[in-house]
Residue, then its C-alpha position, 0 to 999 in steps of 0.5 A: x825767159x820764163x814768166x815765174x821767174x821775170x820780173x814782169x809787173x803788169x797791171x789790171x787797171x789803168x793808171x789815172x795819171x795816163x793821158x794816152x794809150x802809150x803811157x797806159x800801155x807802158x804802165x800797165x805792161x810793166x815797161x817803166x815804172x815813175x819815180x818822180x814827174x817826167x822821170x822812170x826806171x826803164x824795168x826788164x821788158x821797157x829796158x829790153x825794146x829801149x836797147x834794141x831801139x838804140x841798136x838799130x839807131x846805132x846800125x843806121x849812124x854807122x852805115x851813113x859814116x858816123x862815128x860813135x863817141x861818148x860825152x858825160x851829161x855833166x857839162x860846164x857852164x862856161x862852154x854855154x857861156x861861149x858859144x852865146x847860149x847860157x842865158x838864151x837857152x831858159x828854165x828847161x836847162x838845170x843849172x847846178x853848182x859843184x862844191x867849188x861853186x863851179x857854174x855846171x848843168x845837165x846837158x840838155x844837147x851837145x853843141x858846145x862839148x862835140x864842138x869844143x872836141x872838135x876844136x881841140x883835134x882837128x886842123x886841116x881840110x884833110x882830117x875832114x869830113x867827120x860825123x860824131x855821134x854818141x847815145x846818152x840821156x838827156x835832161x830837159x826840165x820840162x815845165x809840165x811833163x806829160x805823156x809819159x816817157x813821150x814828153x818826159x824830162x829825162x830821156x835817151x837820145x842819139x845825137x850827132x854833130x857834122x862838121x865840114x870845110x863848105x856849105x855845100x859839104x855841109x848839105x851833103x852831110x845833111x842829106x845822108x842823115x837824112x837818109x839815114x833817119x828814113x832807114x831808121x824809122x823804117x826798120x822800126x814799123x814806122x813810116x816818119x814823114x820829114x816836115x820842114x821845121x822851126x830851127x828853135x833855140x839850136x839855130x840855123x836856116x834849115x830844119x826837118x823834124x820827122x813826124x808818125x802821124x797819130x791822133x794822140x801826137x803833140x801838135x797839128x802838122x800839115x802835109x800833101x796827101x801823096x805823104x800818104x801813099x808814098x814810099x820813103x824808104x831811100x830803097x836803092x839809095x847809096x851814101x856815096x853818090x852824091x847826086x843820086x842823093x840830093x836828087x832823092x832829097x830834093x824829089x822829098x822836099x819838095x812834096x809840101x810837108x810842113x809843122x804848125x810853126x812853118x806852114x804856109x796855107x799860100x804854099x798848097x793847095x787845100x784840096x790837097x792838103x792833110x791836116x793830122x795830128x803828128x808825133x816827133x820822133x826825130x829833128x835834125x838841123x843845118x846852123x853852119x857857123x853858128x857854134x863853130x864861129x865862136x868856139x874858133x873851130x877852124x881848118x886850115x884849107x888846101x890854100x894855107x888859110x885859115x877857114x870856119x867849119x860848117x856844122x849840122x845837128x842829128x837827134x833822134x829821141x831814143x825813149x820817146x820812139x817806145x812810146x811812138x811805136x806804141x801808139x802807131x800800133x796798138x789795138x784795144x787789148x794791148x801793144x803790137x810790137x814790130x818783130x824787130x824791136x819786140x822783146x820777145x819774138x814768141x810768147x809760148x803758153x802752157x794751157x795746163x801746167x800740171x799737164x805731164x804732156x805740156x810741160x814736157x812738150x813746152x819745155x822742148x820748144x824753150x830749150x829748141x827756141x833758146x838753142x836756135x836763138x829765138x827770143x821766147x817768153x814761156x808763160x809757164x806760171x799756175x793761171x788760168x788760160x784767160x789771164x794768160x791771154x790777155x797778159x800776152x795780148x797786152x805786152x804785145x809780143x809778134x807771135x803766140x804759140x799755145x800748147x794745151x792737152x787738147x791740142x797735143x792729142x792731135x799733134x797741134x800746137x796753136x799759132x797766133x800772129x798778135x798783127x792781124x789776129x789770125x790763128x792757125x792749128x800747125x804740128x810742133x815742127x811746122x810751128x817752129x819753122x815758121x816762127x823760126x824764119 
């Protein structure tokens, strides 16, 4: 894509309404843009980064056996109404009426709908296990949104619905997504540390959220310092065996990881214990009949009878990863993106536009770079070099590649990794066989 003709509306100074560096960096890199309290227009670059956050999030769901389906945002009321929740629920949900003055709302989740689908399909053992999951964006009326799209009141999200013929099954089910969230984070730059939680109002006796520690994250959270150097990649792991999977998951759980709401002091001790400040990016849950009881979401068994199903949730919040990843890695000039959800992997810069030589030399690497699928971003608008810099400084992108007169005499082209700031003087060709692996 070139500069001049993306839409790409990057600011100079920093929005007063934004309260941490994601939501300044997402404003002033032109990713999203406000239209009213909590709620933005995703632009070009923030939409970009957003459906390849839901790409790699989608990969993960189909690698641990999920199944993506798609239900409508639009639910009604007498689904909520069954299942207990309507009047538990409170102000976050947005009740509407249609012109029938039918009750309806916004889904703020999807318990009720993927049950009552569930319900309607499924009637023997054999037809389980199953793992729905769908990608659809949520409303939740927070009562002061804030943060930016970190704590707004519309967001994407992944939210997927277990459902299987024990308790036992119910766990396994439990433990894969488990496993399937630390791949996830993991292939995003990020290292999400899973923290027992507070079931909230989607019920159940088992819960972890997964937690980016961050100075700017929500609330206090609390963990044993081996969080620190541990690695939770699941490296090795495989879905299908069950043991070597509860024994992955009990060996993690069992190091003290705990959110202001569960954690006990009594449980470590304090000269081993972090106290940081943490960002949620994920929550999943175990309730086991507590929707599916209700809602008559019952198999029959290998025996005839007649048997209740046990269920799980799985959320990840989609938007809010953006603004996670920003603030786990940024530096004083702008975003640093992890080359597997960046926009663009290059930015390339013509130092002088006007410059036959550039323009020509720039030129072949875009039509190299299109031709071998590399994503680049050419800069090829009439600044000067130091606005070129920071506007590429600020959006973030893995590498730059800068082009100029002085460097063409010699042959060279400038490569800088935007990570760790290095830069180094490469021929055109040494250039684009490092960018391109």
């Amino acid at each position: 894509m070139r500069f001049s003709e993306y839409f790409l509306p990057t600011l100079r100074d920093v929005p007063k309404e934004a309260e941490i560096v994601s939501h300044r960096y997402m404003l002033r890199a032109g990713l999203v843009q406000q239209t009213s309290a909590g709620i933005y227009a995703w632009l070009p670059m923030g939409y970009k980064v957003l459906r390849k956050i839901e790409q790699i999030v989608r990969e993960e769901q189909d690698k641990s056996g999920a199944q993506e389906v798609l239900m409508p945002t639009i639910q009604s009321a007498d689904l909520w109404k069954k299942s207990g929740r309507y009047d538990d629920y409170g102000q976050e949900m947005l009740r509407i009426q249609d012109r029938h003055e039918r009750e309806m709302l916004f889904g703020p989740t999807n318990e009720e709908m993927i049950t009552e689908i569930f319900a309607t399909h499924v009637k023997s053992y054999r037809d389980l296990p199953k793992n729905l999951y769908h990608i659809q964006w949520k409303f939740r009326d927070e009562i002061r949104p804030r943060f930016g799209v970190m704590r707004g009141r519309e967001f994407l999200m992944k939210d997927a619905y277990s459902f299987d013929l024990t308790k036992e099954d119910a766990k396994y089910a439990y433990q894969k997504m488990f496993l399937a969230y630390l791949r996830t984070y993991k292939r995003m730059g990020l290292k999400a540390i899973p923290m027992a939680a507070d079931t909230g109002p989607i019920g159940g006796d088992l819960s972890h959220e997964f937690i980016i520690l961050a100075d700017t994250g929500e609330s206090e959270v609390f963990a044993h310092k081996d969080w620190l150097e541990k690695d939770i990649t699941g490296q090795g792991i495989q879905y299908s065996d069950r043991e070597g999977l509860n024994a992955y998951y009990e060996e993690l759980t069992s190091i003290y990881a705990a959110t202001d709401d569960k954690h006990d002091p009594s449980a470590i001790d304090a000269s081993n214990l972090v106290t940081a400040r943490g960002i949620e990016v994920g929550h999943i849950f175990y309730f086991g009949t507590k929707y599916s009881e209700p809602m008559n979401a019952r198999v029959q068994d290998s025996n005839g009878d007649m048997v209740t199903v046990h269920m799980g949730s799985y959320g990840v919040g989609v938007s809010r990863l953006i603004g996670a990843i920003i603030e786990a890695s940024h530096d004083s000039e702008g975003i640093i993106w992890p080359e597997e959800v960046a926009p663009f992997k290059i930015g390339l810069i013509n130092l002088k536009v006007d410059d036959a030589g550039c323009r020509e030399a720039c030129e072949k690497i875009y039509a190299d770079c299109q031709e071998q699928g590399i994503e680049v971003l050419y800069d090829d608008r009439d600044e000067r070099a130091g606005t070129k810099f920071k506007d590429m400084d600020l959006i973030g992108l893995p590498w730059q590649m800068t082009i100029g007169p002085k460097g063409l005499e010699k042959g060279v082209a400038e490569v800088k990794n935007r990570k760790t700031g290095e830069k180094s003087e490469v021929s055109i060709e040494a250039a684009m066989t490092k960018l391109a692996a």
